[in-house]
TIKOL-879013 format. One record per residue (C-alpha): x, y, z; residue number from 1; residue in three letters. Coordinates in nm, 4 decimals. Example, Ala and Ser with C-alpha at 12.3 -4.5 7.8 and 13.67 -1.06 7.14 Angstrom:
PT         c1         c2         c3   seq   type
PT     1.2300    -0.4500     0.7800     1    ala
PT     1.3670    -0.1060     0.7140     2    ser
***
This chain:
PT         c1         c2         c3   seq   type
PT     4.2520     7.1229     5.5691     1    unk
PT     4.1595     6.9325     5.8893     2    unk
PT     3.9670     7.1104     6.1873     3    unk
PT     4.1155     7.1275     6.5351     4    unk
PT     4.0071     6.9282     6.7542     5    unk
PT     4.0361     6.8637     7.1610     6    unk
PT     3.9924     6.5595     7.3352     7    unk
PT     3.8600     6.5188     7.6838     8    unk
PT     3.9061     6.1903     7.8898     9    unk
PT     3.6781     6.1313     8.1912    10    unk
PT     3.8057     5.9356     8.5054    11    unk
PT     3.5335     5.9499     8.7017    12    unk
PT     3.7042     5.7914     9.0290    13    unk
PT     3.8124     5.9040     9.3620    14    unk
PT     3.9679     5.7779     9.6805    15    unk
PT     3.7263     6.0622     9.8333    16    unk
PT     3.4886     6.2393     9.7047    17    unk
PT     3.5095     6.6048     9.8229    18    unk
PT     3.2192     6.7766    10.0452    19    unk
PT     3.2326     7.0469     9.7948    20    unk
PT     3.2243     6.8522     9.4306    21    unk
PT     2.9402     6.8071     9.2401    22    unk
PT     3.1410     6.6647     8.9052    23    unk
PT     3.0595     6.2969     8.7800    24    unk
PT     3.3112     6.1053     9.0438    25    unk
PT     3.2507     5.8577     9.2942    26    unk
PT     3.4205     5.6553     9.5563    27    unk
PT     3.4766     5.2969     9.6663    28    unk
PT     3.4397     5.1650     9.2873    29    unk
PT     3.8446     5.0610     9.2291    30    unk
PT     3.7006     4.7453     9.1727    31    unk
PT     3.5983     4.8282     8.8158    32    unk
PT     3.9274     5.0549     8.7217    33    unk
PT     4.0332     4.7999     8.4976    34    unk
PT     3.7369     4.7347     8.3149    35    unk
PT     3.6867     5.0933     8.2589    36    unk
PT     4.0162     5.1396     8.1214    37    unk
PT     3.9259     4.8327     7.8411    38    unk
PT     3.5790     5.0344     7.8125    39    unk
PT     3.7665     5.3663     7.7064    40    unk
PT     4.0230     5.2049     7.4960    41    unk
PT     3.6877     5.0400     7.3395    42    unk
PT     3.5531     5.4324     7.2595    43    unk
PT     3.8419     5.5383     7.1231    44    unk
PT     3.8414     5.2177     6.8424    45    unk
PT     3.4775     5.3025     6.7592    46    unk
PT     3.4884     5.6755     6.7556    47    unk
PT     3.7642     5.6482     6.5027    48    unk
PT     3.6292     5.3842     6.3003    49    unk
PT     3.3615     5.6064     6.2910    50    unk
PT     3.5838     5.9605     6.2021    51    unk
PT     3.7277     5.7425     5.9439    52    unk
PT     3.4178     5.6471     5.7738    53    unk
PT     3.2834     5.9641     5.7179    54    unk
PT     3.6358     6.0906     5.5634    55    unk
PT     4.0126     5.9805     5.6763    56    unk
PT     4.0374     6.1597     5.9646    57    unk
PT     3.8822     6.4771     5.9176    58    unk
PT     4.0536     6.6487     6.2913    59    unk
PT     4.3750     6.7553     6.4141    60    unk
PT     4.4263     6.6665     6.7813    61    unk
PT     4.5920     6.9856     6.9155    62    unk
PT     4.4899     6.8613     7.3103    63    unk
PT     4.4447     6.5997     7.5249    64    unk
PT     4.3163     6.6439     7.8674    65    unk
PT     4.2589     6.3756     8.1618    66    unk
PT     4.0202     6.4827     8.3428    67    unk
PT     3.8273     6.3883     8.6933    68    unk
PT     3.7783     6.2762     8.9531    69    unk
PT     4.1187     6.1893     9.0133    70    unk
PT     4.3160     6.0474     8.6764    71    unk
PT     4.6326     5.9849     8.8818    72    unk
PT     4.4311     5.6918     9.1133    73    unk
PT     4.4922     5.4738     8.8044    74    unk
PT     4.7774     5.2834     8.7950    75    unk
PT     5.0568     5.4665     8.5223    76    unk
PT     5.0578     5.1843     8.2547    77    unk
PT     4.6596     5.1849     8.2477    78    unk
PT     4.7128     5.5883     8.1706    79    unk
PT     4.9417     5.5639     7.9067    80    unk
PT     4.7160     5.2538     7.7582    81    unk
PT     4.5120     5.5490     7.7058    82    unk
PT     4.6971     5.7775     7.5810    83    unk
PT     4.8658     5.6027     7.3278    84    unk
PT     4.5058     5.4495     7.1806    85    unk
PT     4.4400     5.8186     7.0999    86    unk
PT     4.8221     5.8741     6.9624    87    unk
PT     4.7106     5.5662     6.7607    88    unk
PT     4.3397     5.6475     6.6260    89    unk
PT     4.3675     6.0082     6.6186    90    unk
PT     4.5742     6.2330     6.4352    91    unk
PT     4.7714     6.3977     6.7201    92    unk
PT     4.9734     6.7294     6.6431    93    unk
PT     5.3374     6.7000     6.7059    94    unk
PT     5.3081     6.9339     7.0440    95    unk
PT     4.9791     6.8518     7.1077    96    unk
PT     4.9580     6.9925     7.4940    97    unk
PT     4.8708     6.6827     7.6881    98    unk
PT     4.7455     6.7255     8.0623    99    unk
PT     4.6807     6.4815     8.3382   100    unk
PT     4.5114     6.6345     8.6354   101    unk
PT     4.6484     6.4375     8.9298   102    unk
PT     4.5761     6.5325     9.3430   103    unk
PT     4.8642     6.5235     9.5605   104    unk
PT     4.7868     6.1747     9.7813   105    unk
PT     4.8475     6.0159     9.4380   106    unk
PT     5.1559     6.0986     9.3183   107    unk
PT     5.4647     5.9074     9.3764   108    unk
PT     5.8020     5.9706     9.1814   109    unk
PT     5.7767     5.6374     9.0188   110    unk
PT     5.4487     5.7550     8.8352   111    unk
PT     5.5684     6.1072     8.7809   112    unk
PT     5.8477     5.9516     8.5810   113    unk
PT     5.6421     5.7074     8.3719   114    unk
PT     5.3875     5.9281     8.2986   115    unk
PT     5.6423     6.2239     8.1697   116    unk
PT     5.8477     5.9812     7.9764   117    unk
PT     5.5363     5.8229     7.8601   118    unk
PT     5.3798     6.1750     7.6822   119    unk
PT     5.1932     6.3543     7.9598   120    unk
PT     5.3500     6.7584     7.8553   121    unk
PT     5.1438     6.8917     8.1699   122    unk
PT     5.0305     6.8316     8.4772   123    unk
PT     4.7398     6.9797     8.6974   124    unk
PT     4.7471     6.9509     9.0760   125    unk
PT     4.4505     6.9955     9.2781   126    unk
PT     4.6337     7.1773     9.6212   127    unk
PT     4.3275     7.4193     9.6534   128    unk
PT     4.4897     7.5229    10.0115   129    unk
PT     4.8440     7.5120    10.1628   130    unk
PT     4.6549     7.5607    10.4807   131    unk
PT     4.6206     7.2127    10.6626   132    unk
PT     4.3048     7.3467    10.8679   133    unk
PT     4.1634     7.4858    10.5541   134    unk
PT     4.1998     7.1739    10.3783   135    unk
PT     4.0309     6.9513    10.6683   136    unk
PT     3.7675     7.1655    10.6101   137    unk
PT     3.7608     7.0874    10.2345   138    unk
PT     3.7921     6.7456    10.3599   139    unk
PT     4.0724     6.6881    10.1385   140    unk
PT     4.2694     6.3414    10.2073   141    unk
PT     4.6455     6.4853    10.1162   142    unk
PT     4.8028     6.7669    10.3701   143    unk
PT     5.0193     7.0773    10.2857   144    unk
PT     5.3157     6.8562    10.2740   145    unk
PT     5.2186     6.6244    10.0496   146    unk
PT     5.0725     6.8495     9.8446   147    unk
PT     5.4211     7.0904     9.8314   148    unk
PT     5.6501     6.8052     9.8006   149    unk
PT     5.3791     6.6851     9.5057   150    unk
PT     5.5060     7.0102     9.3234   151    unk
PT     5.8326     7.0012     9.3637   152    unk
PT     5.8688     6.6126     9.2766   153    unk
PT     5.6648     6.6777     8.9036   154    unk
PT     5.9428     6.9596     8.8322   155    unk
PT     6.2130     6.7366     8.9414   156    unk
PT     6.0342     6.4127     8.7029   157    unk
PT     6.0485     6.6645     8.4045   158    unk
PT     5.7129     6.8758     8.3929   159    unk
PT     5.7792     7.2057     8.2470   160    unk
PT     5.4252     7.2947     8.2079   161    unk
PT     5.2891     7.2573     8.5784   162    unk
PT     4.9008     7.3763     8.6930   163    unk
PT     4.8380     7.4403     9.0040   164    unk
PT     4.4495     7.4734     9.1146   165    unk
PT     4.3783     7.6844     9.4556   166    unk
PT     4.0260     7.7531     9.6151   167    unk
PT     3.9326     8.0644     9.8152   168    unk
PT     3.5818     8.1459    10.0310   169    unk
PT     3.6711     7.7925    10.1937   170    unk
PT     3.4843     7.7997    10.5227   171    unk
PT     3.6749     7.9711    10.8384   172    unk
PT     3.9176     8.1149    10.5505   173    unk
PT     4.0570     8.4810    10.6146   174    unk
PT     4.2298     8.7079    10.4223   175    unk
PT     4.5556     8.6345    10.5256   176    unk
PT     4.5316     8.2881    10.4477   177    unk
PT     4.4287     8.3290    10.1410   178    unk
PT     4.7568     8.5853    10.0776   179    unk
PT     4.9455     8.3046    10.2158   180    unk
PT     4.8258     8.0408     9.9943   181    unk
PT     4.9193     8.2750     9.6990   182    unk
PT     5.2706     8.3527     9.8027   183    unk
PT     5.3099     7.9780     9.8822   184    unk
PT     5.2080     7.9572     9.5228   185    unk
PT     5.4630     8.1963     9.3879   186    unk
PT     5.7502     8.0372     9.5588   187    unk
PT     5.6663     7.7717     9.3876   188    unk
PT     5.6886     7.8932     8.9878   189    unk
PT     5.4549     7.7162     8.8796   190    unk
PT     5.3647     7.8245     8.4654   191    unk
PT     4.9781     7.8079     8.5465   192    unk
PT     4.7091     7.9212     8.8293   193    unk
PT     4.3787     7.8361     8.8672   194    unk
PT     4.1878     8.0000     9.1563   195    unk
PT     3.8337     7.9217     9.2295   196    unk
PT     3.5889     8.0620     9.3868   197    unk
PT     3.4393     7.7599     9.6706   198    unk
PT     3.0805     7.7610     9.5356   199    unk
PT     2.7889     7.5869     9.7398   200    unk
PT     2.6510     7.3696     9.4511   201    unk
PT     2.3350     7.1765     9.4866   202    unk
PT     2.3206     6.8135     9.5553   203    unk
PT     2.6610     6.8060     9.7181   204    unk
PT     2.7498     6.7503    10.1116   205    unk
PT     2.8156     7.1204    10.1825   206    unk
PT     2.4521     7.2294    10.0326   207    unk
PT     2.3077     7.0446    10.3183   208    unk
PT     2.5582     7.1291    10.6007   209    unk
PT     2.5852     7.4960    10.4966   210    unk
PT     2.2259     7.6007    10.4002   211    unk
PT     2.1529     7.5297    10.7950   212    unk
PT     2.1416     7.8756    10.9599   213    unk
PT     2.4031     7.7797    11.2199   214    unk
PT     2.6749     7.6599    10.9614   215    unk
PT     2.6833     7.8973    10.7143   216    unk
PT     2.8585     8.2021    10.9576   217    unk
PT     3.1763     7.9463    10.9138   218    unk
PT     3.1373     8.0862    10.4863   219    unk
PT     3.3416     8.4269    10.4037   220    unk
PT     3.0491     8.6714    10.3348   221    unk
PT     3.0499     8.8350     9.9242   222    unk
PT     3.2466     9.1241    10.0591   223    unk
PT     3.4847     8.8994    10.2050   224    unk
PT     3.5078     8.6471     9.9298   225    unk
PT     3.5309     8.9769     9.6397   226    unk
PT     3.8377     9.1296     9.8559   227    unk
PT     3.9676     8.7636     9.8381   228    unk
PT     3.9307     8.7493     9.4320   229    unk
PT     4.0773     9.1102     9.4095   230    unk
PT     4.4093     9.0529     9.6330   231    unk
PT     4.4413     8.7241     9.4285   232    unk
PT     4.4667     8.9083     9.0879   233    unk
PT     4.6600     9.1994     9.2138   234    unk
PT     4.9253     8.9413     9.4467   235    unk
PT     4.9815     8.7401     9.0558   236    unk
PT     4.9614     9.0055     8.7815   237    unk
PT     5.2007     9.1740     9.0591   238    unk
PT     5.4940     8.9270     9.0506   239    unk
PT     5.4470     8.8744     8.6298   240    unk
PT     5.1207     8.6229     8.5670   241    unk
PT     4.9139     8.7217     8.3030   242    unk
PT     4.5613     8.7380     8.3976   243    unk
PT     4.4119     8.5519     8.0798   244    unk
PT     4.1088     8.3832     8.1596   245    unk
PT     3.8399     8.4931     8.5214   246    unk
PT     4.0137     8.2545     8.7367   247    unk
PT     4.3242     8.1524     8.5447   248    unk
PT     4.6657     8.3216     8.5256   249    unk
PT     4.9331     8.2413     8.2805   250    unk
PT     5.3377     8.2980     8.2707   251    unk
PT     5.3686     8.4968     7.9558   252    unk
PT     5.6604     8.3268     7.7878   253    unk
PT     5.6947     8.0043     7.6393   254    unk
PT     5.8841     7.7722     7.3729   255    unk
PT     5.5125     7.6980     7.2113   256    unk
PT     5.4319     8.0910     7.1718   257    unk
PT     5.4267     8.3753     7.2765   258    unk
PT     5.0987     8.4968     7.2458   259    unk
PT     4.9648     8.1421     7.4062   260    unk
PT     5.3048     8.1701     7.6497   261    unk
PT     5.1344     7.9014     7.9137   262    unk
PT     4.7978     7.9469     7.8753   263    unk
PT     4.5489     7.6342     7.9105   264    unk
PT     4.5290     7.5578     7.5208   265    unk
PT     4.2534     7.2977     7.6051   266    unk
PT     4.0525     7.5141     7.8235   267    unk
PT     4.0947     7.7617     7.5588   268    unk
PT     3.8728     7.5489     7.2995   269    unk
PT     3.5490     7.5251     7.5329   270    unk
PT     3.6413     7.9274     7.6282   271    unk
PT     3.5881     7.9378     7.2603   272    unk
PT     3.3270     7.7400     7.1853   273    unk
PT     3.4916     7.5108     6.9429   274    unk
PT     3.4877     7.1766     6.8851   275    unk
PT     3.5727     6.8892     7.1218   276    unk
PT     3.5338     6.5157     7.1869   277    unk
PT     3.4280     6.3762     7.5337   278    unk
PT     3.5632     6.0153     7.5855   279    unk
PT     3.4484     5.7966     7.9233   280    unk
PT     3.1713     5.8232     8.1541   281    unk
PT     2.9337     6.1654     8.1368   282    unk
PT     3.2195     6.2827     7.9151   283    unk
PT     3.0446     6.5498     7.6594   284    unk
PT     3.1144     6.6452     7.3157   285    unk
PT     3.0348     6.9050     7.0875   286    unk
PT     3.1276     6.8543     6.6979   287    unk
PT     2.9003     6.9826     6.3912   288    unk
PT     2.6948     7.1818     6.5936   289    unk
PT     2.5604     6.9226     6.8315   290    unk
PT     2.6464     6.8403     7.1959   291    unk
PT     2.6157     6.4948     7.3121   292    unk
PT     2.7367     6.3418     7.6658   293    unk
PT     2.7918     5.9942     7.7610   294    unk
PT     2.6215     5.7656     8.0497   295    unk
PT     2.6953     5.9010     8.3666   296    unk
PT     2.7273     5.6060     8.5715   297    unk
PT     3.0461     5.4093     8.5310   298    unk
PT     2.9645     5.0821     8.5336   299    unk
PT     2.6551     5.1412     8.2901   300    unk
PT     2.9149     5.2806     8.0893   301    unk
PT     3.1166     4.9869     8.0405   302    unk
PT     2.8145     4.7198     7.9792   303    unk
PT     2.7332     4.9806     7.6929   304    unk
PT     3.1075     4.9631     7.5507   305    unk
PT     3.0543     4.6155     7.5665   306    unk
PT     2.7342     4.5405     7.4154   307    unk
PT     2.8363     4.8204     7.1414   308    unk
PT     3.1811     4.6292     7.0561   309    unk
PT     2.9541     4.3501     6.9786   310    unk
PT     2.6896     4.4827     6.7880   311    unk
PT     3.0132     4.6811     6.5828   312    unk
PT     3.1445     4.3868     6.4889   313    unk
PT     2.8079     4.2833     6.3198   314    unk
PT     2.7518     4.5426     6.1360   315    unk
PT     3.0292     4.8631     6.1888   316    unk
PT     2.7674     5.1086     6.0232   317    unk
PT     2.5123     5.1168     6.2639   318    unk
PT     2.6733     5.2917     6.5954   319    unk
PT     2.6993     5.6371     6.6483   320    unk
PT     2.9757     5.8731     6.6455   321    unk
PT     2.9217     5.8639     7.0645   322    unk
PT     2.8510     5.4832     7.0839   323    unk
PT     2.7501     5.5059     7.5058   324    unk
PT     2.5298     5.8696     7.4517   325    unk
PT     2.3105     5.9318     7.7172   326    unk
PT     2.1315     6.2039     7.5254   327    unk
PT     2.2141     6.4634     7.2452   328    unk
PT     2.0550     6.8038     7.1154   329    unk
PT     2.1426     7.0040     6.8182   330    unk
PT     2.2132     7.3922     6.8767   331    unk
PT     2.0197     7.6389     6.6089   332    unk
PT     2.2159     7.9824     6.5246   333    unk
PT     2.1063     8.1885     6.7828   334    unk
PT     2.1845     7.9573     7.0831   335    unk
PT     2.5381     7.8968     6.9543   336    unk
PT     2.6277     8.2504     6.9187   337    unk
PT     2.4590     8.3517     7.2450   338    unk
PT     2.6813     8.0755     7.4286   339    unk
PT     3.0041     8.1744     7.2135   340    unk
PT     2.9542     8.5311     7.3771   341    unk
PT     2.9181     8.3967     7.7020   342    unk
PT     3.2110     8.1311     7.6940   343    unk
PT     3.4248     8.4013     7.5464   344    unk
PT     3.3788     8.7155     7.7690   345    unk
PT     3.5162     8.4988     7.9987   346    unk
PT     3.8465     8.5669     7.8412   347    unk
PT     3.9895     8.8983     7.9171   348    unk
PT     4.0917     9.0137     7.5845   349    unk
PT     3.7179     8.9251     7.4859   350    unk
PT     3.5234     8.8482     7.1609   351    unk
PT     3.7366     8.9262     6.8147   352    unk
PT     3.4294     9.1415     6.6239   353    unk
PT     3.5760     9.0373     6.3012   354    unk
PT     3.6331     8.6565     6.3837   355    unk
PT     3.2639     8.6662     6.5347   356    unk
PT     3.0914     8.7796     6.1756   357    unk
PT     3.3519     8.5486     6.0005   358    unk
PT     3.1868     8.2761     6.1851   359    unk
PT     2.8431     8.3706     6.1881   360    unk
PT     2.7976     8.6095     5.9185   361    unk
PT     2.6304     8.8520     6.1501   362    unk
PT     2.7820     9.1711     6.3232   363    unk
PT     2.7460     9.1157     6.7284   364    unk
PT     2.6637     9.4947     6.8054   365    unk
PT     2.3547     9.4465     6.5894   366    unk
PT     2.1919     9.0759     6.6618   367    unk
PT     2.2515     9.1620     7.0329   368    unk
PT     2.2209     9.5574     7.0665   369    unk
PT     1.9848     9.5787     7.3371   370    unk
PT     2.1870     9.3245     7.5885   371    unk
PT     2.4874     9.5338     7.4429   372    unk
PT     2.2979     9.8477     7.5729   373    unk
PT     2.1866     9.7666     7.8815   374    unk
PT     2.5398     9.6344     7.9558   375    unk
PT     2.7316     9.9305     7.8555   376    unk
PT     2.5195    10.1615     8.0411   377    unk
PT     2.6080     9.9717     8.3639   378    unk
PT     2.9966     9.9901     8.2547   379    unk
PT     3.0047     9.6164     8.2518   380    unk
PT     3.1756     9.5915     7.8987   381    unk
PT     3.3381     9.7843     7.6918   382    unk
PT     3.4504     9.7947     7.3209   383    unk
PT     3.8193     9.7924     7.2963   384    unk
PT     4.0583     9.7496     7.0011   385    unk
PT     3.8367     9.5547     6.7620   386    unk
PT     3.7135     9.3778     7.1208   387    unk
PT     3.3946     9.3016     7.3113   388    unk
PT     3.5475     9.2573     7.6663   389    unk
PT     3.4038     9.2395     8.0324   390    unk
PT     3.5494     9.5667     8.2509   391    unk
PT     3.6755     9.4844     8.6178   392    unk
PT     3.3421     9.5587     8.6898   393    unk
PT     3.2361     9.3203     8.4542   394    unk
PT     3.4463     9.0294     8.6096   395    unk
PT     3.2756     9.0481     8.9360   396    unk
PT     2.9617     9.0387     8.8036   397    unk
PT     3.0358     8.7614     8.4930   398    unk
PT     2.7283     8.5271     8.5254   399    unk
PT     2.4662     8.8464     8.4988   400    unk
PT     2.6547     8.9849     8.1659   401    unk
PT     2.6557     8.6131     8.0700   402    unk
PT     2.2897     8.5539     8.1187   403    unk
PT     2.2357     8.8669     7.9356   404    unk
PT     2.2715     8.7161     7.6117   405    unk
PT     2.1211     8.3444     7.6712   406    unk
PT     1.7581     8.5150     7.7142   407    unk
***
């Protein structure tokens, strides 16, 4: 019986890179789109010469998932090139769920179409605001217009499945826009929300312009940005989305099932800590129980591809399953189980107790009964139905229950 796998592809390229982001994307570099897309394709070949060695295919592909940057600033053809390498090399499950995420400045209907007819099942927006000051802020390139037309024009080119991610604690953000954003939202029926939390990560352009003093009064204050969270949950679970995941909500019903209804099956495997195949530049993996991620930088990436398609041809034994790896590490027992538990509170019906000792042979209340303790005692989880789940107390305070068992 093969194992289920997902795959992730990295497009590491932006028309502008955000204030805020601190993920593996950079601007200015169309000049090397095309090569990258031959470098990818050139991945894919090797990675499944190399699945194929070790036994025919040992995966099923249940997922796909482009990932960025910003996918949709490649040209459509150059996408589906991609995709249908992996439809090739990899053994794809008929209704694989197979997501582009796209911003609004580069969508047009003609690409909508092609990339619909050509296999793309769903499609994830990056709006974050439907607030034009807000999104200035952001220093987003597309408006509220573009972005709401955006919408409308992927439900009119055949998405069914449509994501939509939104951002609250933006700077100069108040309550009321953030309710208005959501309504916005709701109007527009989309299957799947995403809303994040604007977090001040290190490295980026708004570390240095809001750890100054005199900046960082324009930031919504924890109070502020908590309210925001809470009035987010209540405005979606209110009009019928299913809270599912911290900062995703789902619409319950759907042809694939109804106990996934529209969930993020992709999102699901890394919630779950299962296996998963990182394809392009910093892209990471994690199969047999190691993690391995790829060259950052993109055009390192692609003199690797090519100096690796050489050396293949030579002598097809002698690359790796992750032919441009940066670096790898294997995880022992313990650190595997203590990051299953993390990735999986975040999930709100929690940890299965009997699918956790089915795959580790262990009972969680006793390998981790004094985190489990000192948790409990602070009503930050709770044992429910044959569940280890976070409480709403729990949610708010996520990354000290998480830490709690990576000690």
């Amino acid at each position: 019986m093969r194992k289920k796998l997902g795959i992730y592809i990295h497009i590491p390229f932006c028309i502008k890179k955000c204030g805020y982001c601190d993920f593996n994307s950079y601007e200015g570099m169309e000049g090397v789109i095309d090569e990258y897309v031959r470098a990818v394709k050139r991945e894919i070949s090797l990675i499944s010469y190399e699945l194929s060695a070790i036994s025919y295919q040992p995966y099923k592909v249940i997922s796909i998932f482009f990932g960025g940057g910003t996918p949709t600033i490649l040209k459509s053809w150059q996408l589906l090139e991609i995709l249908e390498s992996c439809k090739k090399l990899f053994n794809l499950k008929t209704d694989a769920e197979i997501t582009i995420e796209a911003n609004p400045e580069t969508l047009t209907l003609d690409k909508l179409k092609k990339l619909r007819r050509g296999g793309f099942n769903r499609i994830s927006i990056g709006v974050q605001s439907f607030n034009d000051k807000l999104l200035k802020r952001l220093g987003r390139v597309h408006d509220s217009k573009k972005a709401y037309q955006g919408i409308l024009s992927a439900r009119n080119e055949g998405f069914e499945n449509i994501s939509i991610d939104l951002m609250f604690g933006i700077p100069d953000e108040t309550l009321k826009d953030w309710e208005d954003d959501i309504e916005t939202t709701i109007k527009l029926n989309p299957e799947h929300i995403s809303t994040y939390n604007l977090t001040i990560e290190e490295g980026t352009q708004f570390e240095k312009l809001y750890s100054e003093a005199k900046a960082s009064h324009y930031l919504p204050d924890e109070d502020r940005q908590v309210e925001m969270y809470e009035r987010g949950i209540g405005l979606l679970t209110g009009t019928g989305y299913e809270h599912y995941e911290i900062s995703n909500f789902a619409k319950a019903c759907s042809e694939r099932s109804e106990s996934n209804g529209r969930k993020c099956l992709h999102n699901q495997i890394y919630w779950r800590n299962e296996e998963y195949l990182g394809i392009g530049a910093g892209a990471h993996s994690y199969m047999d129980g190691e993690r391995r991620w790829n060259i950052k930088n993109p055009e390192e990436y692609i003199n690797r591809l090519k100096i690796r398609e050489r050396h293949a041809k030579r002598k097809p034994s002698a690359f790796s399953l992750q032919p441009p790896t940066a670096g790898s590490e294997r995880l022992d027992g313990n650190k595997v189980m203590g990051e299953t538990i993390m990735m999986e509170l975040r999930i709100l019906e929690g940890i299965n107790l009997k699918s956790f000792k089915k795959r580790f042979g262990v009972e969680i209340k006793s390998t981790f009964s004094d985190a489990i303790s000192r948790l409990l005692s602070n009503n930050l989880i709770i044992f429910e139905n044959g569940h280890l789940k976070l409480t709403h107390k729990g949610l708010l305070f996520y990354n000290d229950v998480a830490a709690e068992f990576l000690l």
